[in-house]
TORDRENTOR-791348 format. One record per residue (C-alpha): x, y, z. Coordinates in steps of 0.5 Angstrom, whole numbers, padded with zeros to 4 digits, always signed. Layout:
<recs>
XYZ;...
</recs>
This chain:
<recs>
+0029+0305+0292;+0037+0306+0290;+0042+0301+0291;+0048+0303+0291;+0055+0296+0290;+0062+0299+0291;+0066+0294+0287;+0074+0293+0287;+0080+0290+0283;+0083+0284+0285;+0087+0280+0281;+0083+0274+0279;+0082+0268+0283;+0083+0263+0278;+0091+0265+0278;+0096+0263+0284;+0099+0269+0285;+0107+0272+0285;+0111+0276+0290;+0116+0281+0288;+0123+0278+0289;+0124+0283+0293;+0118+0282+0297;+0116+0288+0296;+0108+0286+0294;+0104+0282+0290;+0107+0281+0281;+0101+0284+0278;+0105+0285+0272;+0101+0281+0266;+0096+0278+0271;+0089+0278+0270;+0085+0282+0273;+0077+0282+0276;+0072+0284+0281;+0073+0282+0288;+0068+0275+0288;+0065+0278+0294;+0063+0284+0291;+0062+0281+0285;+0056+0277+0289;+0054+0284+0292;+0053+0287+0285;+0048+0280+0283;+0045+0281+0289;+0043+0288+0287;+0041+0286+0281;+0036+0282+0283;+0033+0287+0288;+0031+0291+0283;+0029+0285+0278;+0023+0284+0283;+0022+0291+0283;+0024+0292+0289;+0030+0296+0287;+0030+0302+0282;+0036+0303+0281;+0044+0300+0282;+0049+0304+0282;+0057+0302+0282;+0063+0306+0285;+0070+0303+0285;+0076+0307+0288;+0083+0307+0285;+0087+0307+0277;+0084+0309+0272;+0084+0300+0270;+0078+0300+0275;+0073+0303+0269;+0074+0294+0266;+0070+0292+0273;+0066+0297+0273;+0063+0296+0266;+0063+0288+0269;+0059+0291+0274;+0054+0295+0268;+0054+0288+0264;+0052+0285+0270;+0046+0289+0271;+0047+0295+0275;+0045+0302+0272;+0050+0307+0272;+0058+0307+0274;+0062+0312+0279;+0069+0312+0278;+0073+0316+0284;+0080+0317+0281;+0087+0316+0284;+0092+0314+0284;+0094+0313+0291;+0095+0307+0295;+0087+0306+0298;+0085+0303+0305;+0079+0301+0308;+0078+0308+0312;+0079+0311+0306;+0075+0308+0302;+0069+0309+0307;+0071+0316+0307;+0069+0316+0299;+0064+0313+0300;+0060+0316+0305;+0061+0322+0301;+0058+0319+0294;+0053+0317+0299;+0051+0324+0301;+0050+0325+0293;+0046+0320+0291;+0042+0319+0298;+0041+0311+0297;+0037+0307+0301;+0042+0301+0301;+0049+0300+0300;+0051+0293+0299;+0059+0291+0300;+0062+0285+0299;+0064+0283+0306;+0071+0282+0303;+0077+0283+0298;+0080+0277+0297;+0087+0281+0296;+0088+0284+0303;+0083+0280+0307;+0081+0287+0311;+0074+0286+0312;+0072+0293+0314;+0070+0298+0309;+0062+0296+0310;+0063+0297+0317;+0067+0303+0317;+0062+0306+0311;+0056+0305+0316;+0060+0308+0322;+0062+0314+0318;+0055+0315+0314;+0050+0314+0322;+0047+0307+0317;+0044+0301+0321;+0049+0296+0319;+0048+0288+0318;+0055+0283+0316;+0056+0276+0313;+0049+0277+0310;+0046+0270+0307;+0041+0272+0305;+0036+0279+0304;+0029+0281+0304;+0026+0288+0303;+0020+0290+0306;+0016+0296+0309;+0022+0300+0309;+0026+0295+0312;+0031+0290+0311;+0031+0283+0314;+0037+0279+0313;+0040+0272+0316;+0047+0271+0317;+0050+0265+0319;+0054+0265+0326;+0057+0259+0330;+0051+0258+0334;+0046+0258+0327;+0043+0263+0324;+0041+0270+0327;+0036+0274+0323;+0037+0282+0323;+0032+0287+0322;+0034+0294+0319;+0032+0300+0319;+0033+0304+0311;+0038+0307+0309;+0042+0301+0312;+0049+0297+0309;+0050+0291+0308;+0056+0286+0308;+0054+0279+0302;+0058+0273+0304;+0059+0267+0299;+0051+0263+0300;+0048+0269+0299;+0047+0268+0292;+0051+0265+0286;+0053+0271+0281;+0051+0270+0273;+0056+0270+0267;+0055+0277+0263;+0051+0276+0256;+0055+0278+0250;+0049+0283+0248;+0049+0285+0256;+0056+0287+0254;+0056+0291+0248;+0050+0294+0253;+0055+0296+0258;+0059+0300+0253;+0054+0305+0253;+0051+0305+0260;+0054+0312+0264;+0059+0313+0267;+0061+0318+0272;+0068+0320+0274;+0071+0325+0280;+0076+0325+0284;+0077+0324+0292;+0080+0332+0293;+0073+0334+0288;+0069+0330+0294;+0073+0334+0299;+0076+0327+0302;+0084+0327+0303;+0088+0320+0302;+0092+0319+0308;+0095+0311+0308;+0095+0309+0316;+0099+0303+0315;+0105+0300+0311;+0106+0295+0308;+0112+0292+0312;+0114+0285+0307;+0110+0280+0303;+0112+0273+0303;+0108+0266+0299;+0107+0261+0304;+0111+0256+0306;+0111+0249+0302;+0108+0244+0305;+0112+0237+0307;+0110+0231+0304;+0107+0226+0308;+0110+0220+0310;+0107+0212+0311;+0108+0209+0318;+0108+0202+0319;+0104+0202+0325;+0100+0206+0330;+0106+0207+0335;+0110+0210+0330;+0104+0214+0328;+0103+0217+0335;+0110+0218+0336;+0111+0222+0330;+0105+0226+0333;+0108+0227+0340;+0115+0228+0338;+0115+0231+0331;+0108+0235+0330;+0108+0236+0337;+0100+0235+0337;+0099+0231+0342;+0102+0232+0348;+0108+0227+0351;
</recs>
């Protein structure tokens, strides 16, 4: 069974990000950099998956700049087999995205696809559902946890009544949430490993996929600065200030 985990660059999460002066986005200049944690989550899923013998092989694709190919060798370090960078320089979104991969899918013909269910940068949360759309794929999101058996994919996920429990039908997509799993650190040998593992490189156009941005980015503002908190004197004052300041309460 292929699995294949397409993975993104964003910036680290341990840094608190800057916005341009001119709000034009996100200051990426001397920023560290890293696999999306969502797609980092989906990469160890599909790792273990083939540790059980489940999984023949992992296959990771990322779409963009050349810098993709650091994350991509994370990715190999990390487990997976093989890489596949789609090149361009481009402004990609979530439709286009798919688009790509749907077309890597119809090359390799995987049995699962595994997404993160998001990007910490742009917070779209569509990709996964776009690709199964586009590829006529049986679809699962927020998985929390995962099962192969028998040619098919039983997955649970958390929704506000408590768990619902899907059962698909390969080949199928699948979107990780965070209690999925919680990824591994890649080993130094692993590392030096990496360094030789394939990696495939192509281009949208090579795919017969045209890049075209459907939305604009207007402005990026940071969020505004919290007040600091004040100490009342009484329960009075307190529901007053709700009342009249916070305005949570009603008059």
């Amino acid at each position: 069974m292929k699995v294949i985990v397409p993975v993104k660059r964003v910036v680290d999460a341990n840094v608190k990000v800057r916005v341009r002066p001119d709000n034009s986005g996100v200051d990426l200049n001397n920023v560290k950099m890293a696999i999306n944690p969502f797609c980092e989550i989906a990469v160890e899923e599909a790792v273990r998956l083939k540790e059980k013998g489940v999984a023949t092989e992992v296959v990771a694709v990322s779409v963009g700049a050349t810098n993709c190919q650091e994350q991509l060798r994370t990715a190999l370090a990390l487990g997976a087999d093989r890489a596949i960078l789609v090149e361009t320089d481009e402004a990609v979104q979530p439709l286009d995205i798919a688009k790509v991969l749907k077309a890597i899918q119809d090359k390799e013909q995987a049995d699962l696809v595994i997404f993160g269910k998001q990007s910490i940068d742009d917070d779209n949360g569509q990709t996964g559902q776009m690709f199964a759309a586009l590829a006529g794929i049986a679809q699962a999101t927020y998985a929390a946890e995962l099962t192969i058996s028998d040619g098919k994919a039983t997955v649970k996920r958390e929704i506000d009544g408590g768990i619902q429990t899907i059962e698909l039908n390969l080949p199928a997509a699948v979107t990780a949430d965070l209690r999925l799993n919680e990824p591994r650190y890649a080993s130094l040998p692993n590392i030096m490993k990496a360094k030789k593992k394939p990696m495939d490189k192509t281009s949208p156009a090579e795919l017969g996929v045209e890049i075209k941005p459907r939305l604009s980015l207007v402005k990026v503002e940071p969020p505004a600065e919290r007040q600091a908190g004040v100490i009342v004197d009484s329960v009075a004052e307190l529901v007053d200030k709700l009342k009249n300041e916070a305005k949570v309460i009603p008059s």
